[in-house]
C-alpha positions, 0 to 999 in steps of 0.5 A: 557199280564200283567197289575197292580192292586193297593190297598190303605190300610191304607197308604200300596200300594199293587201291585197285577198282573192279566193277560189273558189267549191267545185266548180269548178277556178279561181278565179272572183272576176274574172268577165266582164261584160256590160251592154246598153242601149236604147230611152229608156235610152240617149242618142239610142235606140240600142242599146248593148252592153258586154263584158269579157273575161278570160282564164286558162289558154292561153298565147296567149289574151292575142292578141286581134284583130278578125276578119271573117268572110264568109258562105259558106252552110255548114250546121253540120247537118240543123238549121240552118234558116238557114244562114250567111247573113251577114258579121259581124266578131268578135273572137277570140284566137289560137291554141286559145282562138280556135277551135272543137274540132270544125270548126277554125273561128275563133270570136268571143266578141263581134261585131255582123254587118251587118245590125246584130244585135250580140253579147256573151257571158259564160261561165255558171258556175252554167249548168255541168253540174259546178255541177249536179251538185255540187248533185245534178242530171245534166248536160245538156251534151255534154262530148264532141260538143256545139257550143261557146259560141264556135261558138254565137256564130258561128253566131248572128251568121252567121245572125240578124239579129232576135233573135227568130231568135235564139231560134229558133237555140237551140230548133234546137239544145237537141238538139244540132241535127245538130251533130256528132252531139251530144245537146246543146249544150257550152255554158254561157254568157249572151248579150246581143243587140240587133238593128237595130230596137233590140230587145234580150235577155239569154238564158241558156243550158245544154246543152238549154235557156235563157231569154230575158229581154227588155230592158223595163225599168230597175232600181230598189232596194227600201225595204231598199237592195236590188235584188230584182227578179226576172228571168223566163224570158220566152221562151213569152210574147209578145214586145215589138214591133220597137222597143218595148223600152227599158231595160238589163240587166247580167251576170257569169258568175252567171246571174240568172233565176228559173227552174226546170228540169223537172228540178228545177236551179234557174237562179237561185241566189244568195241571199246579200250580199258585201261588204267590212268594215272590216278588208278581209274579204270578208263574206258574209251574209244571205238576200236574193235581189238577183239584180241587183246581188250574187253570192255567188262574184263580185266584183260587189260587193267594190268591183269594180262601178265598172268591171265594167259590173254597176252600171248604176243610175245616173241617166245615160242610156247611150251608148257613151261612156258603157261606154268613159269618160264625161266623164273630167276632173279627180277622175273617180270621186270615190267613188260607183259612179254616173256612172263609166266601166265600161271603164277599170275603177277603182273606189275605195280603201277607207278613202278613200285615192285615187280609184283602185281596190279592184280597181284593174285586172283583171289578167286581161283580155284586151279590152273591146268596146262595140257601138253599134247604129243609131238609129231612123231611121237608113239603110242597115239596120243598117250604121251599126252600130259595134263598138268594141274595145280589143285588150288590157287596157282599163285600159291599152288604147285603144278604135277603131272598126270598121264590120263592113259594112267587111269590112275589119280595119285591119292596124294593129289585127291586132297591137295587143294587142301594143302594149297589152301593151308598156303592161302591162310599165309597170304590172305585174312580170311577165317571160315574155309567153308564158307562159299566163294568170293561172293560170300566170305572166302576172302572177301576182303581181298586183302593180301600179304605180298611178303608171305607169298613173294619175298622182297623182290618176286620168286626170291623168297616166300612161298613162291621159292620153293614152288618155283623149286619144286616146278622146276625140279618136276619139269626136268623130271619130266623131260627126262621121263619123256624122253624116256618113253619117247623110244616106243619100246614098251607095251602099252602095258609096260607103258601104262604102269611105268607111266602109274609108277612115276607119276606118283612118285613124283606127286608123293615127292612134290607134295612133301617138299610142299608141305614141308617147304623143303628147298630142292637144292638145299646145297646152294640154297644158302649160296643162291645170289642174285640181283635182288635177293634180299638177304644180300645189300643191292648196292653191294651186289649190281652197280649201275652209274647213269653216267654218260657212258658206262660200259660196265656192270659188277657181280658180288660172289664173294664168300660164294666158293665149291659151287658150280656156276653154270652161266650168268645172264644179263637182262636189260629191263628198262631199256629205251634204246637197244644196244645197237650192231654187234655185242661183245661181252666178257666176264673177268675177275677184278683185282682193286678195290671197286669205287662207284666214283672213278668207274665209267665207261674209260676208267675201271678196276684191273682184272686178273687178265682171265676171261671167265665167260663170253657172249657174241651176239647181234643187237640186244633190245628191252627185256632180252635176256642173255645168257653168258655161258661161263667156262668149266673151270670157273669153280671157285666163285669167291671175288667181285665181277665185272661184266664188260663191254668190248670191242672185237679186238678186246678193247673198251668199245666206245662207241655204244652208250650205255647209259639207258642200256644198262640202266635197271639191267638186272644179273642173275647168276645160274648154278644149274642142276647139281644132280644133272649135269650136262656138258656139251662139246664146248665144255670138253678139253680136247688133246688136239684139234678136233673139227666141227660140223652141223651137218647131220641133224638133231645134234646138241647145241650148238654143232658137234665134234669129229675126228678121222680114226686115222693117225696117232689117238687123240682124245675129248674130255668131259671133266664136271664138277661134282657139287653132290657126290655118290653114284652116277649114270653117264649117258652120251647124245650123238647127232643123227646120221649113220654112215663113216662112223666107228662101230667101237668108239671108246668112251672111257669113266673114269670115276672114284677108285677105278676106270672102265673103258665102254666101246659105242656103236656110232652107226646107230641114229641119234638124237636122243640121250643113250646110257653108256653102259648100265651100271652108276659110277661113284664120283667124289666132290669137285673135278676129279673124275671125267669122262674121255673119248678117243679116237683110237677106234677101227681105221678108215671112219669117224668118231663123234663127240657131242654132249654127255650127261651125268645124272645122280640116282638115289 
C-alpha cells in the first residue's frame, strides 16, 4: 500500500511515498532510531548514545517528561538476582504508553542510572513474533504474561551498572525469569548501553534469546559503495576489557545481526536497497546484504538518514553536540549526509531546491534524548553522567540538561512537552491536541509549514534560530559547569546540589527564552550576517563567477561596525574537484568598487594592503569547513571583503581552478560569545619575542608561549574587545607540567577605573581553566582594558603564557 505525503515549502508542493511493510498492522516507514559511540570515535573518550522516538496510537503518548526513579530493592521474581539496586532517571509518557501492563509501574524508553550505565532503545519489528510467523516460524514470545520492553528497560537501569550485568539480565530472563509467571519475555526491541568505564554494546532481543554486539569498531563502504560489513552475535565470546572498546554502532526498528536461531528465524533479514528515483519513487532493488546503512521497509535510506541518527559514517569524531546539532551556522546541511546534525531531523530536497528536507520532519516524534557518559578519568564514578532530552518533537523542541545522580526533575520540564506542542501548531494543520497519535488525527495530514519552523534557508530564522540559540547557549553552560566539576573537589553532597541548583537554572532559564523566543545575543542579533540570511540580498552578500578561473570570493559587512568578529569560515558545498596541494587564504579589505563583470582569477578591486585573517592548510575536499581565524583588532567590520587565493609568497596562485571549487562555497561570519571570551596566545601582543613549545601536555590550542625569568621584563597582553560591559571573572589555562616554572607569575587586570597585579603559582598542573583571583572586574565597551603577564618573576625559571578567559556574570 501506498500513500502521499505532502509539504508546503515556500509555495513548492513536495510529494513523498511511505508505505508498509505486509504482516504488520501500521505503517513503519518513520521508524525510531538509535546511535551510540565511544572509545576514539568520540571527542574526549566518553561514551555517547542517541535516540529518537515516535509515537502512533495512544492519545496521551505525545506527553513526555523525565521521571526519577529511586531503588527500593524490589524483585520482579525468583529470577532477579539483582534486584533494584539503583537510582535512575528515565523518560517516559503519560498515561498507558508510560506504563507497564502487568505492575502499574512507570516505565522509561530511554534513561542513564547513577552509577553511569546509559540506555536507549528502539522496537524491533523484524524481532516480532508476528514477523516470524509471517515467514513460518513459531512465536517465541509471551503475548499474554511476558515482561514488556519497557519494563526491561527499568529493570536493566535499576540493576546494572556494567554492561556485562546486562547480559546477565537477559540470560536471567530468556525463560520468563519468574516474571508473572511468564515463559518468555513480550519483548521485541534493540538496545544500546554504555557504562561508566566507556564499554559499549548493542543487544538485540526477542522473547527467549538475543545477541550482543560489541561496539569495536568503525564502519567503512566496501569498493561497491556499500556497507556490507556484517554484524555478529558476540555474546559466547570473550568480551573487550573495561575501557577497550571505541567505535560506534547506529539502529532502527530492523535488526542487523547475522545470526540464526536454532529454530531456524534468521535475525538478519535484509537483503535489498532503497532509494529514491528520479520521478520520487521509492525503489527497491538488488541483493546486497548492507545491513549498515538500508533497510527494505524503513526509511533509512529515502533521504531520511541526515537526521535519523543511522548515518554515522562521516569522518567527525562524535560528541553530544554532535547527536543535538554540530556547528549549525549559515547553509547548515549543504546537501551531503556527512557533518550534520541528527536530532533536528532535516535532510535534503530532491532536485536540489532548499536545504531543507526530504523528510523534512518527523511528524511523528514524541522526543529525543542524547546521553553522554563520563570521560576516563573523570571523578565520582559515573555521576557526571549527563542525559539530555528535548520533551517533544526535536525539530521543533530544545534540548536541556539533567543529572540523574540529581534525583531531582526540574518542575519547569514536567510540562514542557506542552510548550514544544504550542511550537507544533506553527508548523503543522492539525486541531485536536488530544486526539492520539499519527494513526488517528495528530497530524494526519502531514502537511508542514518549512517557513514557520526554518526561515528562508535552514536555522537563519523561524523557530529554529532561536532553539539553535538557546542549545548552543546551554552547551557552553554546560562545559563550563563540567569543567567545573571535573576538579573532584565536592562531597557527593556538595556535588548533589550543586548539580540540583544548575540544572534548574538553566531549565527555568532555557524554557523562558523558548516561550518567549528571546534570541540569547540580542546585541548582534540585528547584525548576525551570513550567506543566506534572508533579510539581507544574496547577491549583495557572496559572489561566486563560474568563470574559468576565479580566484576570489567577497563578504558584505558593511553597516556591521562595534562587533567582535571572531573568525570567518569558508565551506565548499558543491565541490566536484577538492582543491588540491597547499591552500593559502587571506582576508583583505577592499577599496574599488566591486564589479561582478571585470573580477576573475588576474583582475579584482584593490585592497587597503592589510590582512585581516589567514588560513595555511593542505587539500580542501567537498563540505569541508574552514575556518579563518581572524586578527583581534579586526573591530570595526564596516566594508566589503574578499577572500583570496594566494600563493606562498602572497601573489594570485594560478595554478588552482576554482572554478568547481568555489562553486556554491557559502561564508559564514562568527561573532562568538560576547559573554565568554577566549583569547589564546596567538591572540596576545607580545613586548618581545617569546618562544613556542608543545612539549608539555593538555596545552590550548595550538602550542603556548615561555619566557626565561632571566634579563630585562618582557611582557604577553591579552586586550578583548568588549561587546557587553559589566563585571568579569578572568581565569588562565596553563599546559600540564610542573618543573622550572615561576612560583610568582604576575598577571596584572587592568580593568575600568583600576589595576590590580595577582601573582600565579606555575608549578601547579594544568589543563584546566584556574580563576585568577576571586573577585569580577568591571570592563567598559571596546579595547580598553586587557590583561598582562610579565616576565619579571623569581630568577632562574620560566613563565607560561597560553590562553585566558573572560567570562560576565550577571
Amino acid at each position: 500500500m501506498k500513500s502521499k505525503m505532502i509539504f508546503r515549502l515556500l509555495g513548492i508542493t513536495l510529494i513523498c511515498i511511505s508505505f508498509s511493510l505486509s504482516g504488520l498492522s501500521q505503517s513503519v516507514a518513520w521508524a525510531s532510531s538509535s546511535a551510540i559511540a565511544t572509545g576514539e570515535s568520540t571527542v574526549d573518550g566518553r561514551p555517547v548514545a542517541w535516540k529518537n522516538r515516535d509515537h502512533w496510537s495512544t492519545a496521551d503518548g505525545w506527553k513526555v517528561f523525565p521521571y526519577y526513579y529511586q531503588a527500593d530493592g524490589d524483585s520482579f521474581g525468583d529470577g532477579d538476582r539483582y534486584t533494584s539496586l539503583h537510582n535512575y532517571m528515565g523518560v517516559t509518557a503519560k498515561g498507558s504508553s508510560g506504563l507497564d501492563v502487568h505492575t502499574g509501574k512507570q516505565i522509561p524508553w530511554v534513561g542513564t542510572n547513577d552509577k553511569g550505565l546509559g540506555l536507549v532503545q528502539v522496537a524491533g519489528h523484524t524481532l516480532t513474533s508476528s514477523f516470524a510467523e509471517d515467514n513460518g516460524y513459531p512465536v517465541s514470545q509471551d503475548l499474554e504474561n511476558g515482561m514488556s520492553g519497557g519494563f526491561l528497560n527499568h529493570v536493566i537501569l535499576s540493576r546494572a551498572e556494567h554492561i556485562d550485568e546486562v547480559e546477565q539480565i537477559l540470560r536471567d530472563t530468556n525463560d520468563g525469569g519468574g516474571f508473572n509467571s511468564s515463559y518468555a519475555r513480550n519483548t521485541s526491541t534493540i538496545i544500546s548501553v554504555f557504562d561508566r568505564w566507556g564499554n559499549a554494546a548493542t543487544f538485540e532481543i526477542d522473547g527467549n534469546s538475543f545477541t550482543r554486539d560489541n561496539v569495536t569498531k568503525e564502519y567503512v563502504k566496501d569498493k561497491n559503495g556499500h556497507f556490507s560489513t556484517l554484524h555478529t552475535d558476540e555474546k559466547d565470546q570473550g568480551n573487550p576489557s573495561d575501557g577497550a572498546y571505541s567505535g560506534y554502532d547506529w539502529r532502527n526498528n530492523f535488526s542487523k545481526v547475522d545470526w540464526i536461531k536454532p529454530n531456524g528465524f534468521p535475525y538478519f533479514v535484509d537483503d535489498q536497497t532503497t532509494e529514491v528515483d528520479s520521478n520520487g519513487e521509492i525503489v527497491n532493488s538488488g541483493s546486497t546484504s548492507d545491513g549498515i546503512h538500508d533497510w527494505e521497509y524503513s526509511s533509512s535510506a529515502i533521504k531520511r538518514y541526515p537526521r535519523a541518527g543511522i548515518r554515522m559514517d562521516d569522518p567527525h569524531i562524535k560528541d553530544y553536540r554532535y547527536f543535538i546539532h554540530k556547528d549549525v551556522g549559515s547553509y547548515a546541511l549543504g546537501d551531503k549526509y556527512d557533518i550534520e546534525t541528527l536530532s533536528k531531523n532535516i535532510g535534503i530536497l530532491p532536485g536540489g531546491e532548499k536545504p531543507n528536507g526530504w523528510h523534512l520532519n518527523r511528524f511523528v516524534s514524541t522526543f529525543g534524548t542524547v546521553i553522554v557518559g563520563s570521560k576516563p578519568g573523570d571523578p565520582y564514578e559515573g555521576k557526571l553522567t549527563t542525559m539530555w532530552v528535548s520533551l517533544g518533537e526535536p525539530s521543533v523542541g530544545l534540548f536541556v540538561p539533567l543529572f540523574p545522580y540529581s534525583g531531582e526533575v526540574p518542575s519547569e520540564l514536567t510540562t514542557m512537552y506542552s510548550a514544544i506542542n504550542d511550537k507544533r501548531h506553527q508548523v503543522y494543520d492539525y486541531t485536536d491536541d488530544n486526539s492520539c497519535g499519527y494513526s488517528c488525527g495528530r497530524n494526519v495530514d502531514h502537511s508542514i509549514d518549512t517557513h514557520a519552523l526554518t526561515g528562508e534557508y535552514y536555522g537563519e530564522s523561524g523557530i529554529m534560530q532561536y532553539t539553535f540559540d538557546i542549545d548552543n547557549w546551554a552547551f557552553d553552560q554546560y562545559d563550563q559547569f563540567i569543567a567545573d566539576l571535573r576538579d573532584g573537589t565536592r562531597s557527593l553532597t556538595e556535588l548533589k546540589q550543586d548539580m540540583i541548583n544548575w540544572q534548574k537554572k538553566i531549565a527555568q532559564q532555557a524554557k523562558e527564552y523558548y516561550v518567549n523566543e528571546t534570541s540569547i545575543f540580542p546585541a548582534i542579533e540585528d547584525a548576525y550576517v551570513n550567506s543566506n540570511n534572508p533579510d539581507r540580498n544574496y547577491d549583495d552578500f557572496l559572489s561566486v563567477r563560474q568563470d574559468d578561473r576565479i580566484s576570489y570570493l567577497k563578504f558584505n559587512l558593511e553597516g556591521i561596525t562595534g562587533k567582535r568578529i571572531q573568525s570567518v569560515k569558508l565551506r565548499l558545498t558543491e565541490s566536484t574537484n577538492g582543491m588540491a596541494g597547499d591552500t593559502n587564504l587571506q582576508v583583505s579589505k577592499t577599496i574599488d568598487p566591486w564589479d561582478e563583470t571585470t573580477v576573475t582569477w588576474n583582475t579584482k578591486p584593490s585592497t587597503d594592503g592589510m590582512v585581516y585573517g589567514t588560513y595555511k592548510g593542505g587539500q580542501l575536499n567537498e563540505n569541508e569547513v574552514i575556518d579563518i581565524p581572524l586578527d583581534p583588532s579586526f573591530i570595526e567590520g564596516d566594508g566589503i571583503y574578499e577572500i583570496a587565493l594566494t600563493g606562498t609568497s602572497g601573489s594570485v596562485d594560478d595554478e588552482f581552478s576554482m572554478r568547481d571549487t568555489l562553486d556554491g562555497a557559502k561564508i559564514i561570519v562568527d561573532f562568538g560569545d560576547l559573554n565568554d571570551i577566549i583569547l589564546d596566545n596567538k591572540d596576545a601582543t607580545l613586548s618581545s619575542e617569546w618562544l613556542t613549545s608543545t612539549t608539555e601536555p593538555d596545552y590550548y590550542g595550538h602550542n603556548y608561549l615561555y619566557r626565561s625569568t632571566n634579563g630585562t621584563e618582557k611582557k604577553v597582553v591579552w586586550t578583548p574587545y568588549i561587546t557587553n560591559p559589566g563585571n568579569y571573572e578572568i581565569y588562565y589555562w596553563l599546559p600540564d607540567g610542573t618543573t622550572n616554572r615561576a612560583p610568582d607569575a604576575p598577571f596584572t587586570i587592568n580593568y575600568s577605573g583600576g589595576s590590580v597585579t595577582i601573582n600565579v603559582d606555575q608549578t601547579v598542573s594544568g589543563g584546566e581553566w584556574v580563576q585568577l583571583g576571586t573577585g569580577v572586574y568591571p570592563f567598559d565597551s571596546g579595547m580598553h582594558g586587557s590583561l598582562e603577564l610579565s616576565s619579571t618573576a623569581s630568577n632562574g625559571n620560566y613563565v607560561i603564557a597560553d590562553a585566558v578567559r573572560f567570562v560576565k556574570v550577571p
